[in-house]
C-alpha positions in Angstrom: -116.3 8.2 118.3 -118.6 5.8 120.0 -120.4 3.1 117.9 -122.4 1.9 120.3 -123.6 2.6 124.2 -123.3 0.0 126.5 -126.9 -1.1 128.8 -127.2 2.0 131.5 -130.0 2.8 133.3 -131.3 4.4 129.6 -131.0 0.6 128.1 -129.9 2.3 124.3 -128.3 0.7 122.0 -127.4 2.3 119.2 -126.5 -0.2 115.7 -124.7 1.4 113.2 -125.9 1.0 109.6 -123.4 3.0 108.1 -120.7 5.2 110.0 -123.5 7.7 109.8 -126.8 6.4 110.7 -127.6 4.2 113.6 -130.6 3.1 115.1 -131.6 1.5 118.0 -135.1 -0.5 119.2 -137.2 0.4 122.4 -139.4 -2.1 124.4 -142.2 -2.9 125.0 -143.5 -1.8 121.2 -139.6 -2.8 119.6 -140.4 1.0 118.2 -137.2 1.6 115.8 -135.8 5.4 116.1 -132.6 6.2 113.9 -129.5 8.6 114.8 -128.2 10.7 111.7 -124.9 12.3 112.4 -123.4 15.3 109.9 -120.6 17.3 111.2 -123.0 20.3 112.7 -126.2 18.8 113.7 -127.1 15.4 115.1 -130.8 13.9 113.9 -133.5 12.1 115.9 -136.0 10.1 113.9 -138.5 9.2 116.4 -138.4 9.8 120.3 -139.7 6.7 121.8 -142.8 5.9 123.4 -142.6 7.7 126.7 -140.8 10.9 128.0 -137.8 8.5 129.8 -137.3 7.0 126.5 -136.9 10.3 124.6 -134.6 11.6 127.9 -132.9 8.2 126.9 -132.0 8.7 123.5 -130.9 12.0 124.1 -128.6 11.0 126.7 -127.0 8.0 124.8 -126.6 10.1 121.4 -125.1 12.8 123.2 -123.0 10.2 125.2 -122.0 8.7 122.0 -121.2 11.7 120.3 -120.0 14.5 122.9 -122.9 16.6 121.9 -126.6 16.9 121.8 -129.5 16.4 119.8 -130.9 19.0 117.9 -133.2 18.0 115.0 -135.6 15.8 114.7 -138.3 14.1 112.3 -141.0 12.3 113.8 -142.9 9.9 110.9 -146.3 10.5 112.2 -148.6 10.7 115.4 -148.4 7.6 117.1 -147.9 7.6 120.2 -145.2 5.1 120.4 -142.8 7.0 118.0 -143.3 10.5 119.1 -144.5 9.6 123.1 -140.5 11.1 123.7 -140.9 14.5 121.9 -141.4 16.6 124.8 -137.9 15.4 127.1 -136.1 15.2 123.9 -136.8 19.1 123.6 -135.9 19.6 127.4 -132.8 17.6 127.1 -131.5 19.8 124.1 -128.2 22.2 124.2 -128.4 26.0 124.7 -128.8 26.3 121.0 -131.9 24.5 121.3 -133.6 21.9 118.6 -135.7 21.7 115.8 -138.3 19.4 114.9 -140.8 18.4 111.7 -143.6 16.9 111.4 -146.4 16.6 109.0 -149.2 19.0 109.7 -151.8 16.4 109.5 -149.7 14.4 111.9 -149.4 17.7 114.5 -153.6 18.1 114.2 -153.5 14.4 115.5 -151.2 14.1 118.2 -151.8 14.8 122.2 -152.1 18.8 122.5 -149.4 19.1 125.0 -147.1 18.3 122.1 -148.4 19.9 119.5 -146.2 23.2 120.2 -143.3 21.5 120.1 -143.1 21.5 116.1 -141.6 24.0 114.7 -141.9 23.0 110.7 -145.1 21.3 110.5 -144.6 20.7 106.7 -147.1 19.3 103.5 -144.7 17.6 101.4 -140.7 18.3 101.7 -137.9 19.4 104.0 -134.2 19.3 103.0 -132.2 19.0 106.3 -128.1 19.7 105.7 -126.7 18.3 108.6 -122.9 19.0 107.9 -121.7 17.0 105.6 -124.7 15.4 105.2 -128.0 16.2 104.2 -131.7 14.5 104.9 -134.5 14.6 102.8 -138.1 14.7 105.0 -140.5 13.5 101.9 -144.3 13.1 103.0 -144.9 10.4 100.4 -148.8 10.4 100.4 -151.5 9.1 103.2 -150.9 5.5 103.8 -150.4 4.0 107.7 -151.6 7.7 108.5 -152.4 10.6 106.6 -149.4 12.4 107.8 -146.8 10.0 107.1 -142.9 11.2 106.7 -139.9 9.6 105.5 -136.3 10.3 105.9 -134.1 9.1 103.5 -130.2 10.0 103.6 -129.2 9.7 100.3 -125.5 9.6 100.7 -125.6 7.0 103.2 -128.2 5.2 100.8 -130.5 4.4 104.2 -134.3 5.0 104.3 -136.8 5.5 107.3 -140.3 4.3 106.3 -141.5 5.1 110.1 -144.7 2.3 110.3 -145.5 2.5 106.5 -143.7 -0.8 106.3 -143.1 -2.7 109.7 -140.9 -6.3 109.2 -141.8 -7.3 112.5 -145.0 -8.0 112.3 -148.7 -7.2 110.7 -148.5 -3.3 109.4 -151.1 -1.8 111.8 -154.0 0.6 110.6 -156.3 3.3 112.2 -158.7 5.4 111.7 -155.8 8.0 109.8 -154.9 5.0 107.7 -156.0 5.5 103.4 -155.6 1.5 102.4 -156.3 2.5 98.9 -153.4 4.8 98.8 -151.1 3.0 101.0 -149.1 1.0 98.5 -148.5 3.9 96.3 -147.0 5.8 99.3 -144.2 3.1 100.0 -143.8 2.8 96.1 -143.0 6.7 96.2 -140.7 6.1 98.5 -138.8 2.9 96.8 -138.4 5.1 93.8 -137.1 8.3 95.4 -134.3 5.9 96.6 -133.8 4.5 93.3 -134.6 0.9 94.7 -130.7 1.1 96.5 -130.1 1.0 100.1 -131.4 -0.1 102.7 -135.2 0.6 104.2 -135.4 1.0 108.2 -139.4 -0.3 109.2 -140.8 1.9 112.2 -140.9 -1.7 113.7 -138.7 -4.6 113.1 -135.4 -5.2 111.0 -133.9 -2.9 108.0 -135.1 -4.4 104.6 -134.0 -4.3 100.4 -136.3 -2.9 98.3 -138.0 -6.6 97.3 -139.2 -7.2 101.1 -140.8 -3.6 101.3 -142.4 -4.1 97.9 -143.4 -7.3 98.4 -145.5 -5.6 101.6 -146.8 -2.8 99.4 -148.2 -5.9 97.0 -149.6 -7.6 99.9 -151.5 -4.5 101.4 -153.0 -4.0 98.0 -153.6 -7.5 97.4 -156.0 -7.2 100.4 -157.7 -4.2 99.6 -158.2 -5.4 96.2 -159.9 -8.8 98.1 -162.3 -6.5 99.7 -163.3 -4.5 96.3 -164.0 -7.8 94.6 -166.1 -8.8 97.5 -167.9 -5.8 97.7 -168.4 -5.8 93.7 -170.1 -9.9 93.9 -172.5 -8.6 96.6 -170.7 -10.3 99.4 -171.5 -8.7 102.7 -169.4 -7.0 104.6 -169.5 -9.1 107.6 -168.9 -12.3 105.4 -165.7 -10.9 103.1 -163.5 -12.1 105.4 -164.7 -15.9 105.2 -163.1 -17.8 102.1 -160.4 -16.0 101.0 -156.6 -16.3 101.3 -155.4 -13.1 103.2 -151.8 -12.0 103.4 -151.8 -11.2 106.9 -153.1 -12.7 110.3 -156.8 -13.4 111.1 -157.0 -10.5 113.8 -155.4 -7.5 111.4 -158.1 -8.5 108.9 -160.7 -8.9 111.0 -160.0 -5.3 111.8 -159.2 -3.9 108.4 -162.4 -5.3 106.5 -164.6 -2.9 107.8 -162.3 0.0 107.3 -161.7 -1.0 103.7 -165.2 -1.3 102.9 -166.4 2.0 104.5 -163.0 3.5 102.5 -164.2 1.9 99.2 -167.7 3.0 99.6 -167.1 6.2 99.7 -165.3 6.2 96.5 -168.4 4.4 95.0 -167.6 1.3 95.1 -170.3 -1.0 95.4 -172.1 -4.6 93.8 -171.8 -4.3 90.0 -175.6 -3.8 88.4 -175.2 -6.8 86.2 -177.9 -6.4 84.2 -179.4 -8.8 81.3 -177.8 -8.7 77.8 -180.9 -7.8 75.4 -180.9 -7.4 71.7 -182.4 -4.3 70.7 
């Protein structure tokens, strides 16, 4: 068995975690996709950015392990993590290949690939692998509303997909539910019991402290904008005065999206009103 595959024209790489899950990083987004290997079935998480990276990964798992992929989870509907879906299916065996995804991830992603997903699912999928088995949880809207997670439980290894990135800012969209978002990567801390180790959709594998301490920080900022909101402050002037956990330019774009999230849950200046004796 082949640990790693050296730089071809594919430029893979695969790391192993544990003798059973690697991963590897594509350029330019450093998008982090994982290999899961049981005895009868090899797992994709993720497929790249473009079709030639998902014709890539299938070529150096297949090169690594004398045989083709044929399931895969993609985390959500970005385009840099399922961009690869469509030459990952071409390049399968004559068996052919499954793949889930969350259904409100499928509604979101280019039409061309929406038929490729054969188990758009709500909430859970229990993959046996051989061996092996992976458990696709959908651990509440947070970076999108159709976030997965893959979590191997004998091999004590986690995929987040972009619910946690350690390479930079977590990013947001319009799919993103801030006030929800650290209770989704707290559900999926605790369905690993804390143990293990946590592989970011971007950026190096992480302990449970360093993906927590992200969850605390997202909050921390929605919590900024709520007490903003609460004193009056306008929206265009929250950003001014306050420590932020992340860069100027990720707040700058999350403010508005927090407030217009918050508003709608009726959150707005507190009617402080006069004490009076009656």
């Amino acid at each position: 068995m082949e640990s790693t595959s050296s730089h071809h024209r594919d430029d893979v790489v695969w790391t192993p975690l544990t003798a059973s899950v690697w991963t590897t990083r594509l350029d330019p987004y450093g998008v982090t996709c994982g290999l899961v290997i049981g005895v009868d079935h090899l797992l994709l998480v993720d497929t790249g950015s473009t079709p030639s990276q998902g014709a890539a990964l299938s070529m150096a798992a297949a090169r690594a392990m004398g045989r083709p992929v044929d399931r895969v989870v993609v985390t959500h509907h970005h385009g840099d993590h399922c961009g690869g879906l469509g030459a990952v299916r071409r390049a399968a065996g004559p068996e052919g290949i499954e793949v889930w995804m969350h259904r409100a991830a499928v509604a979101r992603m280019a039409p061309d690939l929406r038929g490729s997903v054969e188990h758009p699912m709500s909430m859970l999928a229990y993959l046996d692998l051989g061996g092996l088995s992976a458990e696709v949880v959908h651990p509440g809207a947070g970076h999108t509303d159709g976030d997965l997670v893959v979590r191997v439980p004998d091999e004590q290894v986690t995929f987040l997909g972009d619910l946690v990135e350690t390479s930079g800012d977590p990013q947001a969209d319009e799919s993103t539910d801030f006030w929800n978002w650290p209770s989704a990567i707290s559900s999926a801390v605790s369905a690993a019991n804390g143990e293990g180790l946590f592989v970011p959709g971007h950026g190096d594998p992480a302990e449970a402290l360093s993906v927590m301490t992200q969850a605390g920080e997202i909050g921390r900022a929605v919590d900024q904008v709520r007490t903003a909101m609460e004193s009056g402050v306008p929206a265009d002037r929250i950003q001014e005065g306050h420590d932020w956990p992340f860069r100027e330019e990720t707040i700058a774009d999350w403010v508005p999206r927090i407030v217009d999230q918050l508003a709608a849950r009726g959150i707005t200046r507190r009617n402080l009103l006069p004490l009076t004796k009656r």
